[in-house]
PyMOL CGO cylinders between C-alpha atoms (Angstrom):
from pymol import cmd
from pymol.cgo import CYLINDER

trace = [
    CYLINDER, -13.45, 14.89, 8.56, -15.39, 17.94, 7.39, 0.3, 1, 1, 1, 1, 1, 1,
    CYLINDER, -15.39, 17.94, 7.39, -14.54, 21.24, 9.67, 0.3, 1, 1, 1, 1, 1, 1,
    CYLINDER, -14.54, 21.24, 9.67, -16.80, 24.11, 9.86, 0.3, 1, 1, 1, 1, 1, 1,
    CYLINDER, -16.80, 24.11, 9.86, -16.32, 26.92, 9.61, 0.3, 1, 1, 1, 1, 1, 1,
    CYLINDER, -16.32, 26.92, 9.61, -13.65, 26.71, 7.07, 0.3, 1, 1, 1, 1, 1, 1,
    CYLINDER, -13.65, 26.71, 7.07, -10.77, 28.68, 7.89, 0.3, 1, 1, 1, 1, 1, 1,
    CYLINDER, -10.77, 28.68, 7.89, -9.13, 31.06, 5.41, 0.3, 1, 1, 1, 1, 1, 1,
    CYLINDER, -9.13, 31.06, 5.41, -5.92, 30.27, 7.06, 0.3, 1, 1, 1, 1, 1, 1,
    CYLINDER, -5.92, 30.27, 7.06, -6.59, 26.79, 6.15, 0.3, 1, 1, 1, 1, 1, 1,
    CYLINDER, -6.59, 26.79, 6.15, -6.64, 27.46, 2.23, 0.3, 1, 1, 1, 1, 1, 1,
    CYLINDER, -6.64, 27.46, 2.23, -2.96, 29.22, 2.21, 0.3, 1, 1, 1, 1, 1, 1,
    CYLINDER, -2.96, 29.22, 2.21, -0.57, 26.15, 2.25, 0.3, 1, 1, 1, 1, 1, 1,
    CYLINDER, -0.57, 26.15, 2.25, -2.56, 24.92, -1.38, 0.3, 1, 1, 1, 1, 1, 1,
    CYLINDER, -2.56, 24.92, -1.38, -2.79, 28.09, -2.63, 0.3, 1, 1, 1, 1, 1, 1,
    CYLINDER, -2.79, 28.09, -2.63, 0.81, 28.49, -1.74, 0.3, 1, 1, 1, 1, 1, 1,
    CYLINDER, 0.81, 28.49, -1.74, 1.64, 24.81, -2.93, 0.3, 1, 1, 1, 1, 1, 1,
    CYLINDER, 1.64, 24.81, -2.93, -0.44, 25.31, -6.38, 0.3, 1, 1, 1, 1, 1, 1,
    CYLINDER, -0.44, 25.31, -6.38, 1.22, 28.50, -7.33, 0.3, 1, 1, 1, 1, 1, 1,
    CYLINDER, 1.22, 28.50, -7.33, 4.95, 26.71, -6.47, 0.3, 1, 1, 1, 1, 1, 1,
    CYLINDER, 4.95, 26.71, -6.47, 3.37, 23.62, -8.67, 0.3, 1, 1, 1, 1, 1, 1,
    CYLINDER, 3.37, 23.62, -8.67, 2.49, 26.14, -11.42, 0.3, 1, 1, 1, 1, 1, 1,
    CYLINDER, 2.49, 26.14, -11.42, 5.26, 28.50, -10.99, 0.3, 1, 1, 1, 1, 1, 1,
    CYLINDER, 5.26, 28.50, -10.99, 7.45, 24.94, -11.93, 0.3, 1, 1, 1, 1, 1, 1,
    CYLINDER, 7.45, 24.94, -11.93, 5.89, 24.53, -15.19, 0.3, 1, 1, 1, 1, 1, 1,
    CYLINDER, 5.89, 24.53, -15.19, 8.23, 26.52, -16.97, 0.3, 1, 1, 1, 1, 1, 1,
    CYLINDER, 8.23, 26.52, -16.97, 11.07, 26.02, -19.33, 0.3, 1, 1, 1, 1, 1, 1,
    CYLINDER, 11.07, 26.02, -19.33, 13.68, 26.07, -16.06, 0.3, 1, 1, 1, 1, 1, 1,
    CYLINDER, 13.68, 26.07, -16.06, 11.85, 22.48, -14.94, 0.3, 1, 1, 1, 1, 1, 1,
    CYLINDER, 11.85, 22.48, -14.94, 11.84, 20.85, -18.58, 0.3, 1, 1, 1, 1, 1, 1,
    CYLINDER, 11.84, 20.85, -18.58, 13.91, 17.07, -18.76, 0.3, 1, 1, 1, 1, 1, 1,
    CYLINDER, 13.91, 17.07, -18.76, 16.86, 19.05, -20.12, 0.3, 1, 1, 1, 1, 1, 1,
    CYLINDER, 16.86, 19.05, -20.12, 17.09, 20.99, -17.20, 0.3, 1, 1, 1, 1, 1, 1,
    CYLINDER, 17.09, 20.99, -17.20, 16.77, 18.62, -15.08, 0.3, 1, 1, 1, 1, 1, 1,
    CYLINDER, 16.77, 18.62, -15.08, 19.03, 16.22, -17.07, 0.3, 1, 1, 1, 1, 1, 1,
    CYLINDER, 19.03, 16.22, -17.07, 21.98, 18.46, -16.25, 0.3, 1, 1, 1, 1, 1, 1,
    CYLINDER, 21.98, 18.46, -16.25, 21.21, 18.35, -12.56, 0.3, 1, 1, 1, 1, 1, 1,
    CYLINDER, 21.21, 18.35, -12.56, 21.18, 14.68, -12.58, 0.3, 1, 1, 1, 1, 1, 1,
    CYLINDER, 21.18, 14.68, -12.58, 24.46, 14.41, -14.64, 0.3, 1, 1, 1, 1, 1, 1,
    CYLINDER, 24.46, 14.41, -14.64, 25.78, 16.73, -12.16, 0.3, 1, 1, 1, 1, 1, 1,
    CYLINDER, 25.78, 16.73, -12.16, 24.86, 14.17, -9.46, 0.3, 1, 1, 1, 1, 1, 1,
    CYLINDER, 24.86, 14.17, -9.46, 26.09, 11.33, -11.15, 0.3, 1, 1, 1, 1, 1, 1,
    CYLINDER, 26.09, 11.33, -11.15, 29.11, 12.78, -12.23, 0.3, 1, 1, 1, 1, 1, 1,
    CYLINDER, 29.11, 12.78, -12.23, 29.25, 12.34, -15.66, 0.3, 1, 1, 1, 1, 1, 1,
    CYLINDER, 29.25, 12.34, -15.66, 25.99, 11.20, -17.84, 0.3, 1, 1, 1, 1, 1, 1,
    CYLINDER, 25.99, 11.20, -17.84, 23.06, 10.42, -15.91, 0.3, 1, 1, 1, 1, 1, 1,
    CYLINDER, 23.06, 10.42, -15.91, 20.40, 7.38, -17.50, 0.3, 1, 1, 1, 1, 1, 1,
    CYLINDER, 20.40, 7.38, -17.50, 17.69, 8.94, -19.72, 0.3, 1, 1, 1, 1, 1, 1,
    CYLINDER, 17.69, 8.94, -19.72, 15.59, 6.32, -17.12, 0.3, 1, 1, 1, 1, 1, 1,
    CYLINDER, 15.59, 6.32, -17.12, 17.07, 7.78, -14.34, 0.3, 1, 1, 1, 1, 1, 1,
    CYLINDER, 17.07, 7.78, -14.34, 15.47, 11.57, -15.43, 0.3, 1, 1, 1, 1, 1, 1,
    CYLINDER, 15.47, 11.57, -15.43, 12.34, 9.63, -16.51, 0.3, 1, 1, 1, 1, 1, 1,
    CYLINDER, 12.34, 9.63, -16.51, 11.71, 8.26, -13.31, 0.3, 1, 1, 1, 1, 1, 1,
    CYLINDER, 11.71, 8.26, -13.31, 12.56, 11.25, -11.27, 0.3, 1, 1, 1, 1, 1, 1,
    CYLINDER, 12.56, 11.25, -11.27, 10.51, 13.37, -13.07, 0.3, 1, 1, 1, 1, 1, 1,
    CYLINDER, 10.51, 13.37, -13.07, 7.48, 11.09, -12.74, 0.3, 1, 1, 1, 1, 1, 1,
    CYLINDER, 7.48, 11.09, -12.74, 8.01, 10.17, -8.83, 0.3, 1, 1, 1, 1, 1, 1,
    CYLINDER, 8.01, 10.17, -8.83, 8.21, 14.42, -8.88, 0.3, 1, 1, 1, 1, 1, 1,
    CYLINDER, 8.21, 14.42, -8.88, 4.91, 14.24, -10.35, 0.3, 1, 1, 1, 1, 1, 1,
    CYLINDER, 4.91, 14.24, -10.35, 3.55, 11.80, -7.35, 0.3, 1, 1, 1, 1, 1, 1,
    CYLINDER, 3.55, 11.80, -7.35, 5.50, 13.46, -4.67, 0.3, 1, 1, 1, 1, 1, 1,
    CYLINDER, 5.50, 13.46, -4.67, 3.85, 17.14, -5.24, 0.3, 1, 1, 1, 1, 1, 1,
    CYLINDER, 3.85, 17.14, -5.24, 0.85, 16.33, -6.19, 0.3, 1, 1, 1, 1, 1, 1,
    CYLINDER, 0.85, 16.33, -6.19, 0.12, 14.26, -3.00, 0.3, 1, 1, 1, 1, 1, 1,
    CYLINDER, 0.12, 14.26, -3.00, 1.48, 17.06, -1.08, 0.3, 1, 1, 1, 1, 1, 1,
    CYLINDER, 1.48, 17.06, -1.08, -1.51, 19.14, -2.77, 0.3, 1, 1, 1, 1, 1, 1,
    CYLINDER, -1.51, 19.14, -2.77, -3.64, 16.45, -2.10, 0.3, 1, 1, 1, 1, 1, 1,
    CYLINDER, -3.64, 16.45, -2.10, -2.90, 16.17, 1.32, 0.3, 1, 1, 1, 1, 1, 1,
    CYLINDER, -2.90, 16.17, 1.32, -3.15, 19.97, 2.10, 0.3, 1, 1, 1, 1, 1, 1,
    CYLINDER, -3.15, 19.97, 2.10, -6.22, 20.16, 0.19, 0.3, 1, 1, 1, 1, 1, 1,
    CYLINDER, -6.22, 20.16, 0.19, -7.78, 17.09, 2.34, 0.3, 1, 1, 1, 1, 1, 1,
    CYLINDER, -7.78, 17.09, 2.34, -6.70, 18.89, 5.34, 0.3, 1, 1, 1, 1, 1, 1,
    CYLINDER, -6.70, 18.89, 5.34, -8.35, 22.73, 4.32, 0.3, 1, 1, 1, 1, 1, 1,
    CYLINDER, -8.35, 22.73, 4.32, -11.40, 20.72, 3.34, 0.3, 1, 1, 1, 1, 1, 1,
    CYLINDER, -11.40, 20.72, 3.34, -12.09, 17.68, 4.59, 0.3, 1, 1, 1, 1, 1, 1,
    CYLINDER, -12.09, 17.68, 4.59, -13.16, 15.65, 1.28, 0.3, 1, 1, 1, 1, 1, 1,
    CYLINDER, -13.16, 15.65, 1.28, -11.38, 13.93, -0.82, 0.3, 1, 1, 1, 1, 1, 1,
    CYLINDER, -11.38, 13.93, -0.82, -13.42, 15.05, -3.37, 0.3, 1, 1, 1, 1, 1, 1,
    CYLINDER, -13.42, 15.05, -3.37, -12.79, 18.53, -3.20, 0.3, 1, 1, 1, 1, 1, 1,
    CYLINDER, -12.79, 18.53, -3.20, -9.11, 17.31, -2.86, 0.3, 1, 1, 1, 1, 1, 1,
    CYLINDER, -9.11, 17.31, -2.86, -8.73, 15.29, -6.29, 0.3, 1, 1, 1, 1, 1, 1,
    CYLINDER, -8.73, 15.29, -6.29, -10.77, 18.42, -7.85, 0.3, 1, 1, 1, 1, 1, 1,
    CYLINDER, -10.77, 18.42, -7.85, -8.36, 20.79, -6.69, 0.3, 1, 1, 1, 1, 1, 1,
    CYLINDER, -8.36, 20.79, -6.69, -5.63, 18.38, -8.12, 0.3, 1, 1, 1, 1, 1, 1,
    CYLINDER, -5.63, 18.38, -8.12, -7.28, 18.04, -11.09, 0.3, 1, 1, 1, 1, 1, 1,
    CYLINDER, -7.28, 18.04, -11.09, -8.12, 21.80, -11.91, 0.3, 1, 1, 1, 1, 1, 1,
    CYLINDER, -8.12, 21.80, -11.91, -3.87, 22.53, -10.94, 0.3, 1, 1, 1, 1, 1, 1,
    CYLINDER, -3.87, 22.53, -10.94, -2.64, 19.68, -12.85, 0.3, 1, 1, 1, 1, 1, 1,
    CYLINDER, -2.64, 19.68, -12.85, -4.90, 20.40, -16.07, 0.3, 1, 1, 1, 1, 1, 1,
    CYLINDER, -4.90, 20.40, -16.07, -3.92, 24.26, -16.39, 0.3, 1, 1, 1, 1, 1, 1,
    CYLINDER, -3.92, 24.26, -16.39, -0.29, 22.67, -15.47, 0.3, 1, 1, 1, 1, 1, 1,
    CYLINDER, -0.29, 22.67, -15.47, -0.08, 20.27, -18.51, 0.3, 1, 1, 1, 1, 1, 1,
    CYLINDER, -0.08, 20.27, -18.51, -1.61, 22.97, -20.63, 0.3, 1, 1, 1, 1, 1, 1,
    CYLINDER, -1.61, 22.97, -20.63, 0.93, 25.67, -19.89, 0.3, 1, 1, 1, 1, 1, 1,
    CYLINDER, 0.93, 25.67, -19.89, 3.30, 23.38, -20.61, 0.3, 1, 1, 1, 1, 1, 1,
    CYLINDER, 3.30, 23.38, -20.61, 2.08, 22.19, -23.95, 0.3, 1, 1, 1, 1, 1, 1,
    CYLINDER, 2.08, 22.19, -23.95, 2.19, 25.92, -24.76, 0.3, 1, 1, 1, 1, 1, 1,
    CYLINDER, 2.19, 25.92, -24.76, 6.14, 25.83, -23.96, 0.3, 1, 1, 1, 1, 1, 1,
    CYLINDER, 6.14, 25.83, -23.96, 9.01, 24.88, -26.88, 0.3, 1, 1, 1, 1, 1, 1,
    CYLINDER, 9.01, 24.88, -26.88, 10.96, 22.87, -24.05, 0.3, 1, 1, 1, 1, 1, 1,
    CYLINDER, 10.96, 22.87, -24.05, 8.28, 20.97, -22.14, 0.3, 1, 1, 1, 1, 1, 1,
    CYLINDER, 8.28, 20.97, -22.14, 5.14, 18.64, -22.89, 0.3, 1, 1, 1, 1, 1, 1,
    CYLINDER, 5.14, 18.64, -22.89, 1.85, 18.89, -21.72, 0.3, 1, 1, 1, 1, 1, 1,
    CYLINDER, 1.85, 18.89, -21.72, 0.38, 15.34, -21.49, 0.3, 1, 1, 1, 1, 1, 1,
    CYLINDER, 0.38, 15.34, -21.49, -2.75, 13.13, -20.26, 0.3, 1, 1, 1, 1, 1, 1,
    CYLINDER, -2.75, 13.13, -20.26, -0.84, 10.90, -18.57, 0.3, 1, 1, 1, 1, 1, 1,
    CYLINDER, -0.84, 10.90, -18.57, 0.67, 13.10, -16.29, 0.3, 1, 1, 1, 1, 1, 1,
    CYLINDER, 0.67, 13.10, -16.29, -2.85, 14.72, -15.13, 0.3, 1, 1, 1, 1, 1, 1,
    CYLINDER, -2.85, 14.72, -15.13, -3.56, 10.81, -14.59, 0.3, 1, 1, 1, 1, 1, 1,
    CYLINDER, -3.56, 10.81, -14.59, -0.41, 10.47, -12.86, 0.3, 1, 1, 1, 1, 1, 1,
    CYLINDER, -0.41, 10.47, -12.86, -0.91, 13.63, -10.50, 0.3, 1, 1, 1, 1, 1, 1,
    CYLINDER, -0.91, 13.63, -10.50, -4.20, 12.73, -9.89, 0.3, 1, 1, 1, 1, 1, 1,
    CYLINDER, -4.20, 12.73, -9.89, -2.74, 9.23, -8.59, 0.3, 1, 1, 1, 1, 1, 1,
    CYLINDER, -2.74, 9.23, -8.59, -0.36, 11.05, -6.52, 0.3, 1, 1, 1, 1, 1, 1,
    CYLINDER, -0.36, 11.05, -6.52, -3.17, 13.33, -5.14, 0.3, 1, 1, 1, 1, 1, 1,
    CYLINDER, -3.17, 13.33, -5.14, -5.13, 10.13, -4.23, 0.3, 1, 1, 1, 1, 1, 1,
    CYLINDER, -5.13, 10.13, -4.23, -2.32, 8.64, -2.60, 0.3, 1, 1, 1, 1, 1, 1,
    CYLINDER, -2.32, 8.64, -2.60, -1.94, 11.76, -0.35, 0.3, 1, 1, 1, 1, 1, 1,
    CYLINDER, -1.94, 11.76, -0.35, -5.48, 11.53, 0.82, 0.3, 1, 1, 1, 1, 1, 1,
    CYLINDER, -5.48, 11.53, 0.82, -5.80, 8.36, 1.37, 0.3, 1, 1, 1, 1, 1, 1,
    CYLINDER, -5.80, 8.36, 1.37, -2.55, 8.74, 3.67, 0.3, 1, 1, 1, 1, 1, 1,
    CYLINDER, -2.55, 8.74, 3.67, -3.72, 11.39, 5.55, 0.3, 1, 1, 1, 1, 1, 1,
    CYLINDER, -3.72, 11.39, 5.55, -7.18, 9.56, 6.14, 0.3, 1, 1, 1, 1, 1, 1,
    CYLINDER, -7.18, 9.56, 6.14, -5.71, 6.62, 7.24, 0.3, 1, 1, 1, 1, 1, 1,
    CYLINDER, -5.71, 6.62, 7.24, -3.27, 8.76, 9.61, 0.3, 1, 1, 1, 1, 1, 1,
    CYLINDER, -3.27, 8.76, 9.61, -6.09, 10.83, 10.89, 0.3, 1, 1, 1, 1, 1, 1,
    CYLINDER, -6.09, 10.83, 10.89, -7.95, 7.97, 11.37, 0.3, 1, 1, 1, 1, 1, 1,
    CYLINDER, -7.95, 7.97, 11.37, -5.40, 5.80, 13.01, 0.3, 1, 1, 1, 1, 1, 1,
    CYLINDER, -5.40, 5.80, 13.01, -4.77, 8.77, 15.02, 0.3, 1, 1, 1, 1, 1, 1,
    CYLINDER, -4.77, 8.77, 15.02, -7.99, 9.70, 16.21, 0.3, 1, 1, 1, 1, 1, 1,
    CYLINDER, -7.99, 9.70, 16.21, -8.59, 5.78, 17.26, 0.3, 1, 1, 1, 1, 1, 1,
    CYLINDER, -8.59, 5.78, 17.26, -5.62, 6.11, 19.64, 0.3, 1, 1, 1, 1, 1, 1,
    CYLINDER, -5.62, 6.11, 19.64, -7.25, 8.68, 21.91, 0.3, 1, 1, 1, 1, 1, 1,
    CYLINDER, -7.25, 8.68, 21.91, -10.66, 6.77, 22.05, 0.3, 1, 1, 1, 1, 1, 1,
]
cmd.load_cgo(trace, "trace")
């Protein structure tokens, strides 16, 4: 689905969604931080797996969302898993350069998996979509 001319308009929601990805990076987001929130939750001591796992599924969730709003402003899922790429790079990077959080190559794989899911979601939506009004 490639729309011409591209709308401006069309860009804010990943700009806006990149920035809130970015703006997350920081110490207030690190697996202590969220630890807590999870022990409040459980009411005492939440799993280590438990903080693992929601951190990573975090990971998917967003970065499909960026995926998906990049698919949308563009129309190609290659642009799409670029944009992904470029935010989830200088993500992992900031946080390497943080004492409380790790930057990491797997997570740039694993956002770029979640921005691939996202596209191909919204594809097969569009798609599925678009065959019910033939």
């Amino acid at each position: 689905m490639r729309r011409d001319p591209v709308s401006i308009r069309s860009w804010i929601p990943v700009v806006l969604w990149a920035a809130l990805i970015l703006i997350a990076a920081t110490d207030s987001f690190s697996a202590a931080q969220t630890g807590h929130w999870l022990d409040f939750l459980f009411g005492g001591h939440a799993p280590e797996v438990a903080n693992f796992i929601v951190r990573k599924l975090a990971h998917v969730v967003e970065y499909a969302i960026l995926g998906t709003l990049a698919w949308r402003a563009s129309g190609r899922a290659s642009v799409a898993l670029l944009i992904a790429l470029v935010v989830a790079g200088t993500d992992e990077y900031r946080q390497s350069l943080s004492p409380h959080r790790t930057g990491t190559g797997w997570d740039v794989a694993l956002d770029l998996f979640g921005a691939a899911i996202g596209v191909m979601v919204v594809r097969w939506w569009t798609g599925r979509r678009e065959g019910r009004k033939q």
